[in-house]
LOBABA-882196 format. One record per residue (C-alpha): residue number from 1; residue in one letter; x, y, z. Coordinates in steps of 0.02 Angstrom, whole numbers, m for minus. Layout:
<filums>
+-----+------+--------+--------+--------+
: seq : type :      u :      v :      w :
+-----+------+--------+--------+--------+
: NUM :    A :      X :      Y :      Z :
...
+-----+------+--------+--------+--------+
</filums>
This chain:
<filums>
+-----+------+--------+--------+--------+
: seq : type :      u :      v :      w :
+-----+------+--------+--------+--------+
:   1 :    X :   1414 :   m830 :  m1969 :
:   2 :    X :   1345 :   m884 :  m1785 :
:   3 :    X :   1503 :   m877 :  m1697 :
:   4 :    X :   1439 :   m836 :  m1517 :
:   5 :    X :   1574 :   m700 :  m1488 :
:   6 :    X :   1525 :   m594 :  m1664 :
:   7 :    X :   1349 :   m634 :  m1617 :
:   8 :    X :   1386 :   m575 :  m1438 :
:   9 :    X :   1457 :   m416 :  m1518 :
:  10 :    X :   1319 :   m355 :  m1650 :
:  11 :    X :   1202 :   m397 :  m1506 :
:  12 :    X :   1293 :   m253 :  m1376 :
:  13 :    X :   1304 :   m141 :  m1536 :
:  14 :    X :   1098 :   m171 :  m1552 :
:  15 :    X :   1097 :   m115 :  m1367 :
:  16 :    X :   1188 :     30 :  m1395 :
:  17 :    X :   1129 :     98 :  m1552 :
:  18 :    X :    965 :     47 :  m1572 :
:  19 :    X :    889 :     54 :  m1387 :
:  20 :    X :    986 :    164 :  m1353 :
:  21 :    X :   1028 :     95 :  m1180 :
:  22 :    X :   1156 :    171 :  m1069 :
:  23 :    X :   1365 :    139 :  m1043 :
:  24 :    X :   1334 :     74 :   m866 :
:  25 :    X :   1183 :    m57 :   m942 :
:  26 :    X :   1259 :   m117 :  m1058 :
:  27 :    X :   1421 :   m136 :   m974 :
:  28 :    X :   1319 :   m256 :   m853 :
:  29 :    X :   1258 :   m362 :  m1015 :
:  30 :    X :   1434 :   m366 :  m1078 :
:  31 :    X :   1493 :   m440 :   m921 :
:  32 :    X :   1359 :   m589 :   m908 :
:  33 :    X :   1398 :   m640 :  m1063 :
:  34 :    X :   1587 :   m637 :  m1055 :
:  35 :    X :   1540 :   m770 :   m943 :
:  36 :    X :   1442 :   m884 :  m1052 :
:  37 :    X :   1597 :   m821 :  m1185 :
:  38 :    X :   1712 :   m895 :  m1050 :
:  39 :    X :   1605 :  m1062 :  m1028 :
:  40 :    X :   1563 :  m1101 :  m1193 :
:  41 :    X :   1740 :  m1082 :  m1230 :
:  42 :    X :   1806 :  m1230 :  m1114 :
:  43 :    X :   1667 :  m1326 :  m1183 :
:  44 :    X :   1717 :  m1304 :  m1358 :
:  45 :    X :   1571 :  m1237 :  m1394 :
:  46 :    X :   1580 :  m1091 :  m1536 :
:  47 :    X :   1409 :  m1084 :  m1607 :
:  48 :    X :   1263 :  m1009 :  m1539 :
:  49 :    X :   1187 :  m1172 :  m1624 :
:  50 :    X :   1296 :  m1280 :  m1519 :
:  51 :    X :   1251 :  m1216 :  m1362 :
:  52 :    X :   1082 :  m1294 :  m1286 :
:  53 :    X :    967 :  m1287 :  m1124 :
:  54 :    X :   1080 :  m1432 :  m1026 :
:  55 :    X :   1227 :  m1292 :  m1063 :
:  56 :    X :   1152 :  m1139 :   m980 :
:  57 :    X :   1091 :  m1278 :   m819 :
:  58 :    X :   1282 :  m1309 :   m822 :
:  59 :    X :   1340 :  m1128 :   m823 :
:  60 :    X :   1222 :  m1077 :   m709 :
:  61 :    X :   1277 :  m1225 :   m563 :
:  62 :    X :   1441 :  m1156 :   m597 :
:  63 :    X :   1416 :   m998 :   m557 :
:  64 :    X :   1320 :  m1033 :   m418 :
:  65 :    X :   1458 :  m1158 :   m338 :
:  66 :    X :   1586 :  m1012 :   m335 :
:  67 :    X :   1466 :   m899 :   m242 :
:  68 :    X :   1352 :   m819 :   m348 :
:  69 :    X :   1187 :   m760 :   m277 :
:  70 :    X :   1037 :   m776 :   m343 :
:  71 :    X :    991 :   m613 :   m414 :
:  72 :    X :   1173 :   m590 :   m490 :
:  73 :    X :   1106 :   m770 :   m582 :
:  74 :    X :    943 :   m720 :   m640 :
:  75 :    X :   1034 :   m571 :   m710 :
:  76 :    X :   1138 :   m693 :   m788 :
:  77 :    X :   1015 :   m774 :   m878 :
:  78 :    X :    899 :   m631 :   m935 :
:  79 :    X :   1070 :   m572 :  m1003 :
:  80 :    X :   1091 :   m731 :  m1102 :
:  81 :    X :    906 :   m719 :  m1158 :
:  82 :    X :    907 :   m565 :  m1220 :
:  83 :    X :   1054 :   m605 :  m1318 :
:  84 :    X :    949 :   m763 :  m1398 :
:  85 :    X :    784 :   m673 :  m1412 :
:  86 :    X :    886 :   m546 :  m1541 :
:  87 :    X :    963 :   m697 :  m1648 :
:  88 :    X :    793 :   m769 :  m1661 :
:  89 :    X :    745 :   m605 :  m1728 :
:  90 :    X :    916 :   m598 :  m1849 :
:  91 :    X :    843 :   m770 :  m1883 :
:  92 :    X :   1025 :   m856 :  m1830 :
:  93 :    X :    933 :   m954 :  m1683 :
:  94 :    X :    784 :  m1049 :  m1688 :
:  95 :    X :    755 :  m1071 :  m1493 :
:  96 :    X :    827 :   m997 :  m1326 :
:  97 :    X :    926 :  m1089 :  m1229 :
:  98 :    X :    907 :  m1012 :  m1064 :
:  99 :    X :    712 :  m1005 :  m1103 :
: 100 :    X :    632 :  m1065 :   m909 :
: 101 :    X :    796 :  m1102 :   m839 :
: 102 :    X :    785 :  m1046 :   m678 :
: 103 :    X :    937 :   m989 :   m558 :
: 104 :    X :    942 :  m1089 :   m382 :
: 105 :    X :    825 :  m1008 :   m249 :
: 106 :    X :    910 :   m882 :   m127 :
: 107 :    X :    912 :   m890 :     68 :
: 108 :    X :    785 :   m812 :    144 :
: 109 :    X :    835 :   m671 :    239 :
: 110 :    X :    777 :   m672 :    413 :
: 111 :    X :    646 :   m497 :    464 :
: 112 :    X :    725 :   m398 :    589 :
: 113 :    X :    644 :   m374 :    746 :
: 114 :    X :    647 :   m291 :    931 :
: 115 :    X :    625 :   m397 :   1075 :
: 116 :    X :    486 :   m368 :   1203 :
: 117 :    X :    624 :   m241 :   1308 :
: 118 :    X :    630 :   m148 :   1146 :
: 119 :    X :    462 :   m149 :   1109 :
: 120 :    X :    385 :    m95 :   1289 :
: 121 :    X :    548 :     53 :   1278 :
: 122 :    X :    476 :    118 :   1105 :
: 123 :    X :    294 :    100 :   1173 :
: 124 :    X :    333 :    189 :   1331 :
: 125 :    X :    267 :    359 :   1248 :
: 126 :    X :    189 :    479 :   1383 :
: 127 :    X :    181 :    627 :   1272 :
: 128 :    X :     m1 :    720 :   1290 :
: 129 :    X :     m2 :    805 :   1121 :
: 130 :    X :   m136 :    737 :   1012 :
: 131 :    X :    m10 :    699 :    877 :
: 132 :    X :     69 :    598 :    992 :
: 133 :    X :    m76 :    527 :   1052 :
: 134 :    X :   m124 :    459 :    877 :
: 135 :    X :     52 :    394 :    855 :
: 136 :    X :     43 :    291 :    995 :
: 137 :    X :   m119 :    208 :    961 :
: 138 :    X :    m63 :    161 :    802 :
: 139 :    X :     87 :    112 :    859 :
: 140 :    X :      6 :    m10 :    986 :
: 141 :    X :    m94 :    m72 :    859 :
: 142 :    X :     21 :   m127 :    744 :
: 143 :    X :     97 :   m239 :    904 :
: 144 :    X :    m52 :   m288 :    962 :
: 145 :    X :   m138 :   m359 :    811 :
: 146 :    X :     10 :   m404 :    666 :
: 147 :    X :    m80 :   m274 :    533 :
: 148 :    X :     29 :   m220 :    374 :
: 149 :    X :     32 :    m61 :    339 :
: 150 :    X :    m96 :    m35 :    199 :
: 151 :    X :   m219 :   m123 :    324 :
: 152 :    X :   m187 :    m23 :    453 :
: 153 :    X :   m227 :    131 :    340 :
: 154 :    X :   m377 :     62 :    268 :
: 155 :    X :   m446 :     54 :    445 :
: 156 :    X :   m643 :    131 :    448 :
: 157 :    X :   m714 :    171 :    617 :
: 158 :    X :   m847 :     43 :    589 :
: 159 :    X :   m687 :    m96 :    569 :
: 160 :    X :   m644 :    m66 :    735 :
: 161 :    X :   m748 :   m174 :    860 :
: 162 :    X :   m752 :   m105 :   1040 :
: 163 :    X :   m856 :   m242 :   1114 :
: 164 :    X :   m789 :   m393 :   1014 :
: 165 :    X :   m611 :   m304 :   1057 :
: 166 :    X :   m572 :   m350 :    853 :
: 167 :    X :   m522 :   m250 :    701 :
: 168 :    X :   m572 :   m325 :    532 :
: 169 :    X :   m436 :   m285 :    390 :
: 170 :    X :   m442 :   m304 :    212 :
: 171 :    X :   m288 :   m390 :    162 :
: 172 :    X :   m176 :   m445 :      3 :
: 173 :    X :   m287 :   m533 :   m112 :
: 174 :    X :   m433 :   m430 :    m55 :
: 175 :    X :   m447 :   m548 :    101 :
: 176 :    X :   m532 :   m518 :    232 :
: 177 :    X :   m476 :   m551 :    429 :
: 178 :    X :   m534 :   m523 :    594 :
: 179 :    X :   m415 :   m500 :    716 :
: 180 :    X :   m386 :   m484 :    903 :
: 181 :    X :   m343 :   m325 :    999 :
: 182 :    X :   m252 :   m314 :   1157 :
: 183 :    X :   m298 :   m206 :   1305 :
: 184 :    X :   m139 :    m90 :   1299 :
: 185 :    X :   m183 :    m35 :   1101 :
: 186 :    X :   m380 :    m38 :   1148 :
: 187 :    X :   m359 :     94 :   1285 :
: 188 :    X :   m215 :    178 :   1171 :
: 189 :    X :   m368 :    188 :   1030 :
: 190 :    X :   m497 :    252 :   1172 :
: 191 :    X :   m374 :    415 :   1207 :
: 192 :    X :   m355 :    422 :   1018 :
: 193 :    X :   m532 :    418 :    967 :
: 194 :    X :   m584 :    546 :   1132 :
: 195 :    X :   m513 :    681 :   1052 :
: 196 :    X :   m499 :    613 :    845 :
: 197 :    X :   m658 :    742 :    830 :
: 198 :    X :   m527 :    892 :    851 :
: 199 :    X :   m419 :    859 :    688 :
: 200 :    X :   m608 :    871 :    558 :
: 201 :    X :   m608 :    739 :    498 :
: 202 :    X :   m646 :    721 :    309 :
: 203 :    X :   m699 :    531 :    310 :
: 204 :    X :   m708 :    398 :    445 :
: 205 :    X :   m532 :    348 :    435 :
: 206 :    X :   m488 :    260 :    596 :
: 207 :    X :   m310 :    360 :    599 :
: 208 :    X :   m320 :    533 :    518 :
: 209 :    X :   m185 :    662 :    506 :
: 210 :    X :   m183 :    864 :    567 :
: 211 :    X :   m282 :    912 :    429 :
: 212 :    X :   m395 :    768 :    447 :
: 213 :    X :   m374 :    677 :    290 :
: 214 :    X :   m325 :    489 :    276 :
: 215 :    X :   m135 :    457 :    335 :
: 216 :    X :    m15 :    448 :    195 :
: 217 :    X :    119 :    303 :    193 :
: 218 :    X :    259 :    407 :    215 :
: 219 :    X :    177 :    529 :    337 :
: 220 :    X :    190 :    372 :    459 :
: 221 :    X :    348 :    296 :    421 :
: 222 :    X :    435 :    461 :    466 :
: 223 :    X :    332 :    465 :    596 :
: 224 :    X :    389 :    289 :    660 :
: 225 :    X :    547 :    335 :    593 :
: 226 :    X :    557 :    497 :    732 :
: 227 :    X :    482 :    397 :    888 :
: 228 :    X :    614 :    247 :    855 :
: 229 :    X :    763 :    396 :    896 :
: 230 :    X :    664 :    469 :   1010 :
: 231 :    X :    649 :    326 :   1124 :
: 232 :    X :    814 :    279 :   1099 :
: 233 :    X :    792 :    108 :    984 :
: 234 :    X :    937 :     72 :    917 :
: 235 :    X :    874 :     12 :    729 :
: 236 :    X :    765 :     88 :    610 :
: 237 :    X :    587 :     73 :    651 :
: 238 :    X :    469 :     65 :    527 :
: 239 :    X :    278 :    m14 :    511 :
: 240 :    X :    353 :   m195 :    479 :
: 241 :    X :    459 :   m204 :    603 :
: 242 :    X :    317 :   m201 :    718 :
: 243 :    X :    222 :   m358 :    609 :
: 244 :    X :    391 :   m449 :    610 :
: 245 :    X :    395 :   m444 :    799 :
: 246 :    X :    226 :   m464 :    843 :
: 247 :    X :    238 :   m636 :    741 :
: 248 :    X :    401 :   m708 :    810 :
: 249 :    X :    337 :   m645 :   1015 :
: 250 :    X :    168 :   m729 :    979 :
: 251 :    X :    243 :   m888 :    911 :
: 252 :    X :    411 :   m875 :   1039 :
: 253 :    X :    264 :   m901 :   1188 :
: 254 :    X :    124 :  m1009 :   1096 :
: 255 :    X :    218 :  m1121 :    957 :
: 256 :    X :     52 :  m1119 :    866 :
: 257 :    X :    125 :  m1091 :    697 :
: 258 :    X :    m69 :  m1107 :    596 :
: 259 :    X :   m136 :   m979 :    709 :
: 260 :    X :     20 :   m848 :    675 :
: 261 :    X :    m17 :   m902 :    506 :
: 262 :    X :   m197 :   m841 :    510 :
: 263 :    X :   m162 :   m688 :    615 :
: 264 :    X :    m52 :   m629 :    493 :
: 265 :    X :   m154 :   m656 :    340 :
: 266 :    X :    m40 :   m758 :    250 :
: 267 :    X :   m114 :   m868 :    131 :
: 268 :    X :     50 :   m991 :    116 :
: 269 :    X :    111 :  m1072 :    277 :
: 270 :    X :    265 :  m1086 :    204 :
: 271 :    X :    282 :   m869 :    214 :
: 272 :    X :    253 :   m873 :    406 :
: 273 :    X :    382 :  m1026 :    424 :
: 274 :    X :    515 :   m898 :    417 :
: 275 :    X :    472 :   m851 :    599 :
: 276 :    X :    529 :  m1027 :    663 :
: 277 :    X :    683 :   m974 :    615 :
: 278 :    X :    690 :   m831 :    716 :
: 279 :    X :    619 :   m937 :    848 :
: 280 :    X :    753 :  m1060 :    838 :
: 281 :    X :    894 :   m913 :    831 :
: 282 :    X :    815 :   m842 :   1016 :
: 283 :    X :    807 :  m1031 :   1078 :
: 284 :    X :   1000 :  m1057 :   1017 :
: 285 :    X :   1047 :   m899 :   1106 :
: 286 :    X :    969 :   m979 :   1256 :
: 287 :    X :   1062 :  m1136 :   1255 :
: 288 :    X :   1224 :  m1056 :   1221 :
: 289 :    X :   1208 :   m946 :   1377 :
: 290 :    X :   1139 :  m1069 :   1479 :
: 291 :    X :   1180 :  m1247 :   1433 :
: 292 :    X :   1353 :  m1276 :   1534 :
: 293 :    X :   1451 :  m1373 :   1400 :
: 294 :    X :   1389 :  m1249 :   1269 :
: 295 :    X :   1508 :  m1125 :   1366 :
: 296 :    X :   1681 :  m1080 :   1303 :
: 297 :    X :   1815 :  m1162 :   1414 :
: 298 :    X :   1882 :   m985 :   1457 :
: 299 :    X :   1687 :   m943 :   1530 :
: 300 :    X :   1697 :  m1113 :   1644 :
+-----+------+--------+--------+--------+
</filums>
């Protein structure tokens, strides 16, 4: 009565009937477990009893030698223990196989960001309007000092250090950071908080917006968003774009990986390795234009 392919079939007619779930979900379960349906059968395994943890390990390095990427395997396996967490239920399994099996880790993909051309042609704003203004000092900011976004809108006036030149943010974790702030953003912020009076302010936000409330998320993302095609950037531009590249310029000149590390507020070193790699793509780009037996024969 546990044949895996009529348990494998009540358990899509529970999906469908009982939660209810839609064509195009249940289509996805369907296929993950043809594949286990597929597997099990060249193992000669027709039981759900049969089939065992070292299985679903075996299944899953399978899958993951003919290309599958991670997410398509952790899909995988939810698939295959949802299926198991309903027998146990029916009382026609007593444990899941694919219970804390996890599916190989992913690559990393690598944060886009603008080099220092890039950034000086998006920060060459000369616009007088206060908007713009405002833009720009935030703008800078984000450059100059690595801040996410959520700390950059959870600047207070009283954050903002004019003699010190620092900004103390509240980051993940509720962690707190004092950072540096370069002299481009600092006089940016000057023009910014000169005439920051004009917009009413309801609170002492650092950045406001025209009706002097607290900036929204989205308010500056289209905002970024705008200024990136105005200035003629070439990628979307958005608030971590500008983290991204302030990490990989500041560790491209010093190498100081710990100190990246604590500007950025990252608790693991292992999150701001990531930015080596970036380093070591610009450095490979280098040698390949530069080294003379790096050039193709057709370049000599």
């Amino acid at each position: 009565m546990d044949a895996l392919d009529d348990s494998i079939a009540r358990y899509l007619e529970h999906l469908t009937r009982r939660r209810m779930l839609s064509v195009n979900t249940v289509e996805g379960y369907r296929r993950d477990l043809a594949q286990l349906q597929q597997f099990c059968s060249r193992q000669q395994l027709a039981r759900c009893r049969d089939i065992h943890p070292q299985h679903i390990r075996l299944l899953v390095a399978e899958r993951h030698r003919r290309g599958s990427k991670h997410k398509t395997l952790q899909r995988l396996l939810a698939s295959i223990r949802g299926l198991y967490n309903f027998l146990i239920q029916q009382g026609q399994a007593e444990a899941n196989p694919a219970q804390g099996i996890r599916p190989p880790k992913g690559e990393k993909k690598l944060p886009h960001t603008l080099d220092v051309d890039q950034m000086n042609q998006l920060l060459n704003i000369d616009d007088s309007d206060p908007l713009s203004i405002r833009d720009l000092a935030v703008l800078e900011l984000f450059y100059s000092s690595g801040l996410r976004l959520s700390e950059l809108l959870n600047l207070h006036l009283a954050d903002y250090d004019q003699q010190e030149h620092t900004v103390r943010v509240l980051g993940k974790g509720n962690k707190e950071r004092v950072v540096p702030v370069g002299s481009k953003a600092r006089d940016a912020i000057q023009r910014w908080l000169d005439l920051r009076d004009q917009f009413k302010p309801a609170d002492d936000s650092l950045f406001v917006s025209q009706q002097g409330r607290p900036l929204h998320p989205s308010t500056l993302q289209k905002r970024f968003k705008q200024w990136g095609i105005k200035q003629g950037i070439d990628r979307h531009v958005h608030p971590h774009l500008l983290r991204h590249s302030f990490a990989s310029h500041i560790l491209e000149s010093s190498g100081d990986l710990r100190s990246v590390q604590e500007l950025l507020g990252h608790a693991d070193i292992s999150t701001t390795q990531i930015y080596t790699h970036l380093d070591f793509q610009h450095l490979a780009k280098v040698y390949d234009q530069a080294h003379p037996r790096a050039k193709k024969k057709d370049e000599s």
